[in-house]
GUNUNU-827184 format. One record per residue (C-alpha): residue number from 1; residue in three letters; x, y, z. Coordinates in Angstrom, 3 decimals. Example, Ala and Ser with C-alpha at 12.3 -4.5 7.8 and 13.67 -1.06 7.14 Angstrom:
! residues 2
+-----+------+----------+----------+----------+
: seq : type :        x :        y :        z :
+-----+------+----------+----------+----------+
:   1 :  ALA :   12.300 :   -4.500 :    7.800 :
:   2 :  SER :   13.670 :   -1.060 :    7.140 :
+-----+------+----------+----------+----------+
! end
This chain:
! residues 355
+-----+------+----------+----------+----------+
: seq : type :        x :        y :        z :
+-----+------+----------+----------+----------+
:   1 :  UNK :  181.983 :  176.057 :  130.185 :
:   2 :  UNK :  183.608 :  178.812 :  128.165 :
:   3 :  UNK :  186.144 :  180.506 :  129.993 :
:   4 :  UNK :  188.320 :  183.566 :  129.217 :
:   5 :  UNK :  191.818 :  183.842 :  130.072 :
:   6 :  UNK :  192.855 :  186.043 :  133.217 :
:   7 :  UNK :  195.931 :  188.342 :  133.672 :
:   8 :  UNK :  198.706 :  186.895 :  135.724 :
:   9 :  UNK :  200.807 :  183.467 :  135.662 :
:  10 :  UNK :  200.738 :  180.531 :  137.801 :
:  11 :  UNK :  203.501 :  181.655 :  139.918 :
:  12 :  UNK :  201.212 :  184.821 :  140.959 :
:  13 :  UNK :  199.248 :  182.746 :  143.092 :
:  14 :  UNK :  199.294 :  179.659 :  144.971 :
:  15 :  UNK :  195.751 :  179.179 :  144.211 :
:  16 :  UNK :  194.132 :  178.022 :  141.182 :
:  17 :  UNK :  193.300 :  180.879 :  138.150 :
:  18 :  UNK :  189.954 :  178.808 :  137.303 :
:  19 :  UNK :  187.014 :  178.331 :  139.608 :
:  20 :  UNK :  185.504 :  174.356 :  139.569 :
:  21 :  UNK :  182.522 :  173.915 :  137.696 :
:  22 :  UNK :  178.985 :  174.527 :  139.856 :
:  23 :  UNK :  177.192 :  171.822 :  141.337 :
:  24 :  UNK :  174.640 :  171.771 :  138.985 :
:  25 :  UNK :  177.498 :  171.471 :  136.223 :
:  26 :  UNK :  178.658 :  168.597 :  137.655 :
:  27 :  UNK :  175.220 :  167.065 :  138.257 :
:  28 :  UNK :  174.507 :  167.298 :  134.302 :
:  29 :  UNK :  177.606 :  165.479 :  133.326 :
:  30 :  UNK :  177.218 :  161.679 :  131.873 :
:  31 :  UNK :  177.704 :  159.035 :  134.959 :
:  32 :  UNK :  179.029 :  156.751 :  132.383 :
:  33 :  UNK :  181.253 :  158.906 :  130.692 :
:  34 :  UNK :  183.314 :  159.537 :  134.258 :
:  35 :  UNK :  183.714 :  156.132 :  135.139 :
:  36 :  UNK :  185.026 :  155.085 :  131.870 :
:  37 :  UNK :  187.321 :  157.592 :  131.900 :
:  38 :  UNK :  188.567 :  157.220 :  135.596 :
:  39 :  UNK :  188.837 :  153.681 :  134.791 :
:  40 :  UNK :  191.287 :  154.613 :  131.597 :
:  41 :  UNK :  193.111 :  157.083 :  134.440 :
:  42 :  UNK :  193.364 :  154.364 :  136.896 :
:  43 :  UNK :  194.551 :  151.787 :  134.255 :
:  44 :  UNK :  197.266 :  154.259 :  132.465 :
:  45 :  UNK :  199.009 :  154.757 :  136.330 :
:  46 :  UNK :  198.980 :  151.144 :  137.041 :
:  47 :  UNK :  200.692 :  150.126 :  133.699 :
:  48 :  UNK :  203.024 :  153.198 :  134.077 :
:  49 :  UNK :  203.856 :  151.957 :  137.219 :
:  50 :  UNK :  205.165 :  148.810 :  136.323 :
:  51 :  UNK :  206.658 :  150.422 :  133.318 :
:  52 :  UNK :  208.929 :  152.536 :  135.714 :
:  53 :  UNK :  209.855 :  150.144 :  137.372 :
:  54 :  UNK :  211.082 :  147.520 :  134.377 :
:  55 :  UNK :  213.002 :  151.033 :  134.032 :
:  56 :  UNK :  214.637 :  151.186 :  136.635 :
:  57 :  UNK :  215.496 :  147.733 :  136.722 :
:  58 :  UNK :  217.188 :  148.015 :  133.386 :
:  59 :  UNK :  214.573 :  146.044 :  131.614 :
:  60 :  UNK :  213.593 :  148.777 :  128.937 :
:  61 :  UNK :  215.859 :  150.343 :  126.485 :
:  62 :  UNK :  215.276 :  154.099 :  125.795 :
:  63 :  UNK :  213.504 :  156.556 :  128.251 :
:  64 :  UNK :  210.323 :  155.868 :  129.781 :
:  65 :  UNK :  207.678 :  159.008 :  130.304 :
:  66 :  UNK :  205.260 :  159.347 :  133.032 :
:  67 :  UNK :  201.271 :  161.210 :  132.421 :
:  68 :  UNK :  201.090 :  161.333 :  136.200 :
:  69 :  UNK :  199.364 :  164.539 :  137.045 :
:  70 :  UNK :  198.049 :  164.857 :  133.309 :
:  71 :  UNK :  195.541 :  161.724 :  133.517 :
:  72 :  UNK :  192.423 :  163.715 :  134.090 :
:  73 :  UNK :  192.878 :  165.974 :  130.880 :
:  74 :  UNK :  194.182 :  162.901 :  128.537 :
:  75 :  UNK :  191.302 :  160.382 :  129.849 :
:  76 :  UNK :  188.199 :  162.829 :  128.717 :
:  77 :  UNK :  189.999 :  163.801 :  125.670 :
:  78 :  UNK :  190.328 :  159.854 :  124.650 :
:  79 :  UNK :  186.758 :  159.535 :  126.036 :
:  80 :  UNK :  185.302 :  162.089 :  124.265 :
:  81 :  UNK :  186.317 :  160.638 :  120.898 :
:  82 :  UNK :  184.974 :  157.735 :  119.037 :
:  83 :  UNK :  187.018 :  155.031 :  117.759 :
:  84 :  UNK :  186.782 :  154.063 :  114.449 :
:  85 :  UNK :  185.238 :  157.418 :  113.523 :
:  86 :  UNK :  188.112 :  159.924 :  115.167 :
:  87 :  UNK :  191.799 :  160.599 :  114.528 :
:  88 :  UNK :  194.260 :  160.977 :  118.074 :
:  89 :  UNK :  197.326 :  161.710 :  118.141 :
:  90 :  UNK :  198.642 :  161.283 :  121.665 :
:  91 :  UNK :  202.004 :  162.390 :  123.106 :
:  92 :  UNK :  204.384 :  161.173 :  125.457 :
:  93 :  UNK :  202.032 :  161.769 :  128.692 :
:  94 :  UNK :  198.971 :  160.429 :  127.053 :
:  95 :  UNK :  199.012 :  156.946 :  128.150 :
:  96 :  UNK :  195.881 :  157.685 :  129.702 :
:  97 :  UNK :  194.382 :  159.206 :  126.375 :
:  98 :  UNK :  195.605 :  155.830 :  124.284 :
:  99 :  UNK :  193.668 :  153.609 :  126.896 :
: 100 :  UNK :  190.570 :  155.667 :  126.666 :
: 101 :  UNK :  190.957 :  155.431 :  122.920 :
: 102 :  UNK :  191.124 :  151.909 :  122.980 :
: 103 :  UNK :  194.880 :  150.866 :  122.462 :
: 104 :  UNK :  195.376 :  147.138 :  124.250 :
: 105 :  UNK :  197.987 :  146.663 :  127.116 :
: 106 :  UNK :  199.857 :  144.509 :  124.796 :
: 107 :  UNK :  200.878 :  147.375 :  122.066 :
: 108 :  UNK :  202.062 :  149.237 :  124.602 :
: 109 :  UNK :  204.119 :  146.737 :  126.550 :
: 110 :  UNK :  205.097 :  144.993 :  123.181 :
: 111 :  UNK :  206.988 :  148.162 :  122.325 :
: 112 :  UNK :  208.418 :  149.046 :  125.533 :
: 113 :  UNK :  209.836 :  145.894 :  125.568 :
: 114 :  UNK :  210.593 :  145.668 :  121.798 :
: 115 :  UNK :  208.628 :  142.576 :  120.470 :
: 116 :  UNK :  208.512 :  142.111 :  117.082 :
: 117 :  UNK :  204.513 :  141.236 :  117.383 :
: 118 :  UNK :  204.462 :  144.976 :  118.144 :
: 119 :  UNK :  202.228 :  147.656 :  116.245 :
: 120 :  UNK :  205.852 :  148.793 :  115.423 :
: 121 :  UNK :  207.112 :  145.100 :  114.937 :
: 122 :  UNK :  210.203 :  146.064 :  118.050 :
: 123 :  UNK :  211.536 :  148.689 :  115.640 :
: 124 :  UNK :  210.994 :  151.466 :  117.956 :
: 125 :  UNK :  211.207 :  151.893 :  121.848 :
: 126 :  UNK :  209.006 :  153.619 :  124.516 :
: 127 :  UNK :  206.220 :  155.908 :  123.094 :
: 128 :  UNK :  206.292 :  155.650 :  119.076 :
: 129 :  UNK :  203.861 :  153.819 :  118.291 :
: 130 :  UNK :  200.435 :  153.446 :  116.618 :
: 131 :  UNK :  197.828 :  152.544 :  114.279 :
: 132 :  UNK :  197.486 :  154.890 :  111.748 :
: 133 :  UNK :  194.963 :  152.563 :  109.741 :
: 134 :  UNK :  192.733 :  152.684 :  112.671 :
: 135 :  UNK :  193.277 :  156.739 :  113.536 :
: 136 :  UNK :  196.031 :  156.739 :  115.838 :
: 137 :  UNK :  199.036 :  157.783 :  113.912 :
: 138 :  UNK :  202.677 :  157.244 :  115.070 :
: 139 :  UNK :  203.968 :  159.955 :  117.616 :
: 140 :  UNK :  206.346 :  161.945 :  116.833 :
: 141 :  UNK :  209.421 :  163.363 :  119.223 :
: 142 :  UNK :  209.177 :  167.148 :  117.299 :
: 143 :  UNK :  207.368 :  169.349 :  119.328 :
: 144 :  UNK :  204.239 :  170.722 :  117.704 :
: 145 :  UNK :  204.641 :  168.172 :  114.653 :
: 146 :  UNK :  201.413 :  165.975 :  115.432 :
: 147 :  UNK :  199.036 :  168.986 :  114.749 :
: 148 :  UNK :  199.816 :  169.294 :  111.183 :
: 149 :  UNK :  200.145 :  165.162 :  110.841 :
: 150 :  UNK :  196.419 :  165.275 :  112.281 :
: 151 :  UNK :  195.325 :  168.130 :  109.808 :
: 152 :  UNK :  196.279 :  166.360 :  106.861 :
: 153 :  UNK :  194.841 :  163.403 :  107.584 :
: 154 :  UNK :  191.252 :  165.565 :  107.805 :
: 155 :  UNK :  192.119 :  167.214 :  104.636 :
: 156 :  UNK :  192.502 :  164.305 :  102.975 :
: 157 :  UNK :  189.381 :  162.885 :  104.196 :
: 158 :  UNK :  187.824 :  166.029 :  103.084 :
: 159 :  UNK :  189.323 :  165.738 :   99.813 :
: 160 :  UNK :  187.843 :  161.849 :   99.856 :
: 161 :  UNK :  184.950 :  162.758 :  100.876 :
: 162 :  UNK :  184.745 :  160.922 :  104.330 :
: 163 :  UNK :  185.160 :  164.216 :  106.419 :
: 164 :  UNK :  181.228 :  164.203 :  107.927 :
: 165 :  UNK :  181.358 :  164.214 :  111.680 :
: 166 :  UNK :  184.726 :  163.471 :  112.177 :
: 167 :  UNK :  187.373 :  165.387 :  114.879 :
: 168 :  UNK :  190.969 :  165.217 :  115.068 :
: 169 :  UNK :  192.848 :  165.814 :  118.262 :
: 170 :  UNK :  196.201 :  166.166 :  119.450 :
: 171 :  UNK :  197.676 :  166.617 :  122.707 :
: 172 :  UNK :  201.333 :  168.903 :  123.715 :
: 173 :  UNK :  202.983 :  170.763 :  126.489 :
: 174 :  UNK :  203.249 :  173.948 :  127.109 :
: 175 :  UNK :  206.836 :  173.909 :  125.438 :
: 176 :  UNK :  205.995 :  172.842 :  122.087 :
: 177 :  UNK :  203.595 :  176.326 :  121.830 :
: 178 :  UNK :  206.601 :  178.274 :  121.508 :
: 179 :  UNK :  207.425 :  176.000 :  118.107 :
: 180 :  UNK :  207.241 :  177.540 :  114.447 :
: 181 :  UNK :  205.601 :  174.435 :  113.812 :
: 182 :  UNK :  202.251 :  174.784 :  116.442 :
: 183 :  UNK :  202.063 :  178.677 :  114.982 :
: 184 :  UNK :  202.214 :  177.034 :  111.230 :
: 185 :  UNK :  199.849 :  174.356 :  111.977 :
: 186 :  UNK :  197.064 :  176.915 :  113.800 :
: 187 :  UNK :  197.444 :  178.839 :  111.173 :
: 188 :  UNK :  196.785 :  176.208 :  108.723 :
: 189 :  UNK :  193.468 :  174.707 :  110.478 :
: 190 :  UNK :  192.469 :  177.828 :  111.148 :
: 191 :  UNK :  192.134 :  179.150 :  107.800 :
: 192 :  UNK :  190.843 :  175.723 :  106.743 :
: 193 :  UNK :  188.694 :  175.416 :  109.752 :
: 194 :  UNK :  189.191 :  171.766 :  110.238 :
: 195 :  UNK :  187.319 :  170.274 :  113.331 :
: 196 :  UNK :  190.542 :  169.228 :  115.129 :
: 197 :  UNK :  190.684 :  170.026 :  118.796 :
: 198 :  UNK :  194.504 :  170.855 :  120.128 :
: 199 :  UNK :  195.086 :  170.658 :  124.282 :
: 200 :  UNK :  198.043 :  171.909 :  125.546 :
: 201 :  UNK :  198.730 :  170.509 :  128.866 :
: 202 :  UNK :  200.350 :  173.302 :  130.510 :
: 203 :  UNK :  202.562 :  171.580 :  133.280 :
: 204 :  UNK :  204.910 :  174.608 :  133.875 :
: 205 :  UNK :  207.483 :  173.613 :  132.971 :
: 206 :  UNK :  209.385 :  172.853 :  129.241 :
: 207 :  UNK :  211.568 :  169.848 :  130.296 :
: 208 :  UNK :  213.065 :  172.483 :  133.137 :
: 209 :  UNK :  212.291 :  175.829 :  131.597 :
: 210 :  UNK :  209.462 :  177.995 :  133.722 :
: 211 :  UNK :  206.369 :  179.118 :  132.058 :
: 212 :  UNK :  207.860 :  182.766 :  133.149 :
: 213 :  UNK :  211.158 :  181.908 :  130.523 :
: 214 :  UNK :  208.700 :  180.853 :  127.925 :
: 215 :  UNK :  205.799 :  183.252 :  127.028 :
: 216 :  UNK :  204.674 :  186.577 :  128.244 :
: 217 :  UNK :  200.788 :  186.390 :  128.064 :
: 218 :  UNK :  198.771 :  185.815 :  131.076 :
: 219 :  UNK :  197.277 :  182.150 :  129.905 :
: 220 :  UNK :  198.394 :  180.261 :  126.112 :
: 221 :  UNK :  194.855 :  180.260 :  125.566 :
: 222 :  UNK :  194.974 :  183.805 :  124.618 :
: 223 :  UNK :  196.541 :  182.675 :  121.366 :
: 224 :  UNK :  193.449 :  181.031 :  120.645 :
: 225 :  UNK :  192.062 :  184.603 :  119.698 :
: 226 :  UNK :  194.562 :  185.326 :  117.610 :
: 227 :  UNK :  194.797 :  182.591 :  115.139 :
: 228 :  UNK :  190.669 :  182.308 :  115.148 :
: 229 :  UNK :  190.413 :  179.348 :  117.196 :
: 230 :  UNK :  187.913 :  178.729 :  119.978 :
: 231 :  UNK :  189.353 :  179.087 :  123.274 :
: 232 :  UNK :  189.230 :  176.594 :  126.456 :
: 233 :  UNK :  190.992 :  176.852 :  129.892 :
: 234 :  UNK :  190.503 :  174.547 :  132.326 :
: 235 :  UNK :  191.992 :  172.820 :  135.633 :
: 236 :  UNK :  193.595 :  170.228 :  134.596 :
: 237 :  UNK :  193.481 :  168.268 :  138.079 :
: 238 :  UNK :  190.067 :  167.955 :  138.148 :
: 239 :  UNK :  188.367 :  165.321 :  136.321 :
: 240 :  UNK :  184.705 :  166.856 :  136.250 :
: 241 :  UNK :  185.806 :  169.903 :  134.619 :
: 242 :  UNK :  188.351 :  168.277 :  132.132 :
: 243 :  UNK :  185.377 :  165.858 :  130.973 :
: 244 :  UNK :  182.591 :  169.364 :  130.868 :
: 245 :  UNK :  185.241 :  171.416 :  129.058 :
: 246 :  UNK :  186.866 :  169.056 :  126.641 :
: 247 :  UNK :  183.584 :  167.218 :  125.508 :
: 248 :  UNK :  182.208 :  170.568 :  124.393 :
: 249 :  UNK :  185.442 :  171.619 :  122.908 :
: 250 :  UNK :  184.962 :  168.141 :  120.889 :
: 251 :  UNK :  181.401 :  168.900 :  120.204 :
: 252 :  UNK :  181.930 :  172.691 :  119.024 :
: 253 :  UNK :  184.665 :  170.961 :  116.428 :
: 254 :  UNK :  182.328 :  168.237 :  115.529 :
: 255 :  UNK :  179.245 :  170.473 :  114.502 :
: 256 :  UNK :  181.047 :  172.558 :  112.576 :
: 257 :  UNK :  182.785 :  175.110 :  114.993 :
: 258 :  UNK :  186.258 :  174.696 :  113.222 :
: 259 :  UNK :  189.393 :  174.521 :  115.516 :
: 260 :  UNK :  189.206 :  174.360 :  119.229 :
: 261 :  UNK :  192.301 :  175.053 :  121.548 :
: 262 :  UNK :  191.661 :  173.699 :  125.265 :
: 263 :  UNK :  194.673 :  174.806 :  127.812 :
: 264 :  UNK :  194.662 :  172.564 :  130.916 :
: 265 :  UNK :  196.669 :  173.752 :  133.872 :
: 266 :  UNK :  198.397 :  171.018 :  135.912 :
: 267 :  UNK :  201.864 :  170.330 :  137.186 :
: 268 :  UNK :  203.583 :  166.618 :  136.577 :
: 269 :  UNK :  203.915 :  164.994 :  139.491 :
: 270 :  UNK :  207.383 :  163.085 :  137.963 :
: 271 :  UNK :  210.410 :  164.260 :  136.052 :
: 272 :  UNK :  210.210 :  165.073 :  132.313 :
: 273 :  UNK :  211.150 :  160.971 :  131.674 :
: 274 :  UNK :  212.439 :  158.558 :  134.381 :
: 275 :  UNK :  215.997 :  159.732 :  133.694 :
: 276 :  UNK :  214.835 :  163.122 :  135.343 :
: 277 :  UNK :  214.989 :  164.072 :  139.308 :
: 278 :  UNK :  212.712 :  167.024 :  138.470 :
: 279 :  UNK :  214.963 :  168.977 :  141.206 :
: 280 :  UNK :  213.927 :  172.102 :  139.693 :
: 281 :  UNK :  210.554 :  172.171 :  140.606 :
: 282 :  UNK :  210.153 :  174.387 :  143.703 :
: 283 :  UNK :  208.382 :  173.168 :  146.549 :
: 284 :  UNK :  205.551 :  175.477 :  146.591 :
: 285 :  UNK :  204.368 :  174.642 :  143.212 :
: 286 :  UNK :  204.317 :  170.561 :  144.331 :
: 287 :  UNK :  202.462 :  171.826 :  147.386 :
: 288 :  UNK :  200.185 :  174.484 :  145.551 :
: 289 :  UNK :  196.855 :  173.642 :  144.038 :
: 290 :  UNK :  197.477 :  172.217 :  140.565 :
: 291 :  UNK :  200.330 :  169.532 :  142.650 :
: 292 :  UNK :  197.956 :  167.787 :  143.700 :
: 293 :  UNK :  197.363 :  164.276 :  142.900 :
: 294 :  UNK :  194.148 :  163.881 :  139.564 :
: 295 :  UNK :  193.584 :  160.329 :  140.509 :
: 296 :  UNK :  192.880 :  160.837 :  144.047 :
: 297 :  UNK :  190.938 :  164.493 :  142.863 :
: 298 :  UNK :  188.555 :  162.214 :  140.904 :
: 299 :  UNK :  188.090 :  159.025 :  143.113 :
: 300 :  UNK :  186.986 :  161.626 :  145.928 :
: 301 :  UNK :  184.653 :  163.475 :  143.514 :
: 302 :  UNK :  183.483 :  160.118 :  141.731 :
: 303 :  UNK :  182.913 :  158.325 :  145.513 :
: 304 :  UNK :  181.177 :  161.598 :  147.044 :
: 305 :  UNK :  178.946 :  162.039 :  144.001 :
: 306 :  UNK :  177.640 :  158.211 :  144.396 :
: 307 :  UNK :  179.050 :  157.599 :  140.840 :
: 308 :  UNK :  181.843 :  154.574 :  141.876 :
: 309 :  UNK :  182.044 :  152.873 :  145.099 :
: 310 :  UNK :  185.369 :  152.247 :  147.166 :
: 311 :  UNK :  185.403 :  148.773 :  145.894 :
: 312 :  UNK :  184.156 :  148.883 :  143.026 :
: 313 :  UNK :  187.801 :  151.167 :  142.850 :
: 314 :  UNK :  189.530 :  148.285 :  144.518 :
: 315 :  UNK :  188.039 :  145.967 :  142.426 :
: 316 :  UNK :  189.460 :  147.251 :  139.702 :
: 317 :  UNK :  193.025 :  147.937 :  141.041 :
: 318 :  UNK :  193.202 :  144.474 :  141.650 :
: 319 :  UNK :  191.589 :  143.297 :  137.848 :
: 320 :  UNK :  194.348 :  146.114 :  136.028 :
: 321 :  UNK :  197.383 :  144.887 :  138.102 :
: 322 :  UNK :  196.510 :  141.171 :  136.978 :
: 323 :  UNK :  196.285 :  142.630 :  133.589 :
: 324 :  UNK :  198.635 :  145.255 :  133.121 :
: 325 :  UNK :  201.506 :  141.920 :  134.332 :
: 326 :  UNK :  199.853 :  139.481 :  132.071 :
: 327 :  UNK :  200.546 :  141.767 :  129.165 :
: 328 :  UNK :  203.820 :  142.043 :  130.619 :
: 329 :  UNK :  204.686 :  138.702 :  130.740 :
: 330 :  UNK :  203.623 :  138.041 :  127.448 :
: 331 :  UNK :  205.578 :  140.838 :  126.079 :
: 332 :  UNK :  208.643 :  139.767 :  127.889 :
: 333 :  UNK :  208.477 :  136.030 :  126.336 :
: 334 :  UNK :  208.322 :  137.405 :  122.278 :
: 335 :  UNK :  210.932 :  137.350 :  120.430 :
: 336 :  UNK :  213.061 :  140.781 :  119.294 :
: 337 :  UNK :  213.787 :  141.416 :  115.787 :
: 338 :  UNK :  216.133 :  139.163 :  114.131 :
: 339 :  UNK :  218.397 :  141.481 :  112.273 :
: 340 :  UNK :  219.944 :  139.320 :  109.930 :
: 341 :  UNK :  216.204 :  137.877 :  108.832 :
: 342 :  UNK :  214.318 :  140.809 :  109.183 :
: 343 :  UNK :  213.143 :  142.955 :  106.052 :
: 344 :  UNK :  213.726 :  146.168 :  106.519 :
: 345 :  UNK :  211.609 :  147.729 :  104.346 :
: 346 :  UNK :  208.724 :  150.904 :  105.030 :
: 347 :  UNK :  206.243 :  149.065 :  106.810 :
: 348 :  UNK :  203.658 :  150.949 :  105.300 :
: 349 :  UNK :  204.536 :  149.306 :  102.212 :
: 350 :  UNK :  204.659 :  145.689 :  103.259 :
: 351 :  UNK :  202.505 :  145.194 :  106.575 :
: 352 :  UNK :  199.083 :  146.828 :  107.096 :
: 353 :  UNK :  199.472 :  148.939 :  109.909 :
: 354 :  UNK :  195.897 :  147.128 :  111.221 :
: 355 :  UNK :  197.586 :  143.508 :  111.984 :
+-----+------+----------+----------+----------+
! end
């Protein structure tokens, strides 16, 4: 569903700026594809979960940052791509994403925690991590950065000749759109019209900053237009929609449509990182429409629509918690980096990022 942008800002209204797909929309969209990525949503907050908590209890060094609210939106993009065939670049909210994608429990709690069995062999805390050999490159803090890091790693398939069928994606906030790097890098894919699909999880805020203090059109998605990108909104609470809008977005890139930019409206339902109170948050938007909970959104529409049972939910609540402190425990029992032994060399010169 195709959707143009509408005058006005989120603070206009207390309810939502996008209508929820039709019935029928919802009846055409793949059983399979919703549970998988539910289960990836359900996972990411369990794991996160016990993440804030090792937090909080001094266990992690660095900050630790929460997708909750954002799980819907992250879950179908990871869904929608294929592994092995794909490139993702995830950000710090897109735990949820990284499941769906197929990263194990164990690289992320390995890095939390600093192993040296990591993906980044305990070099690196919290969120930088990946696989580049395997399409998930290393995140980077800079906002905007990753869409340029995902667009040359299409050129140079181009250039190889290995480009056929494959998407890139990338995920940001609403902050990182006011970057010279996100206007640089549309540019750049646009003119090139690489098949890399860019959603901006618009949460609000920028750390603390409102939308109102940030840009001054009505949605972000109206920059689409202007770079030659094809344009997406969507609410990003609801799971139905995320999957219907995002898996076209990924299938317009994939068939040759160039460039896709998908805005997803949703509110975090945490601080910007642990360290964060989020006490600037007014009440009305936690109360309003896009506060509420994506998890519970899509277990209600997922139960109603005969698509998951109630325990086949528990079920699974209980399996991730077993697994999500397994991977824990192992993580916790590795060694750290032994600085006087370690070499300290580019790891992309002297261990294959797919180990």
């Amino acid at each position: 569903m195709r959707l143009q942008a509408r005058p006005g800002s989120f603070y206009d209204s207390p309810v939502p700026n996008l209508d929820p797909p039709p019935s029928s929309e919802k009846s055409t969209l793949n059983r399979d594809f919703l549970r998988s990525a539910y289960q990836s949503m359900l996972l990411a907050r369990i794991l996160e979960n016990k993440l804030s908590s090792l937090y909080k209890a001094g266990k992690i060094v660095g900050g630790v940052y929460l997708g909750r609210g954002q799980e819907a939106v992250s879950a179908a993009l990871g869904t929608a791509l294929i592994r092995g065939t794909d490139v993702f670049a995830a950000l710090i909210r897109d735990q949820a994403g990284r499941t769906a994608f197929g990263e194990s429990l164990l690289d992320c709690t390995r890095t939390y925690l600093g192993s040296v069995l990591g993906p980044m062999r305990g070099r690196d805390g919290n969120v930088h991590r990946g696989r580049p050999r395997e399409g998930m490159p290393v995140m980077i803090s800079h906002l905007g950065s990753q869409i340029a890091v995902v667009a040359g790693m299409l050129f140079a398939r181009r250039l190889n000749g290995r480009a056929q069928g494959v998407v890139g994606a990338t995920s940001l906030g609403d902050g990182a759109t006011s970057t010279g790097a996100f206007h640089e890098a549309l540019n750049l894919i646009a003119v090139e019209k690489l098949p890399l699909v860019i959603v901006v999880a618009n949460n609000q805020f920028a750390y603390s900053t409102p939308n109102a203090r940030q840009f001054a059109c009505g949605d972000l998605v109206e920059r689409a237009c202007g770079y030659g990108l094809g344009g997406w909104s969507v609410d990003g609470t609801d799971l139905y929609a995320c999957a219907s809008v995002i898996r076209e977005a990924v299938r317009h890139a994939r068939s040759g449509g160039g460039p896709q930019l998908v805005v997803a409206q949703l509110l975090r339902l945490a601080g910007h990182g642990e360290h964060d109170d989020a006490f600037y948050v007014p009440e009305t938007l936690r109360q309003g429409h896009y506060g509420r909970d994506c998890l519970e959104v899509a277990s209600s529409q997922l139960i109603a629509d005969g698509f998951v049972t109630p325990d086949e939910i528990l079920a699974w609540q209980d399996q991730y918690a077993a697994d999500v402190q397994r991977a824990v425990a192992q993580a916790q029992q590795e060694a750290a980096p032994d600085p006087y032994r370690e070499d300290w060399s580019a790891l992309s010169t002297k261990f294959p990022f797919s180990q």
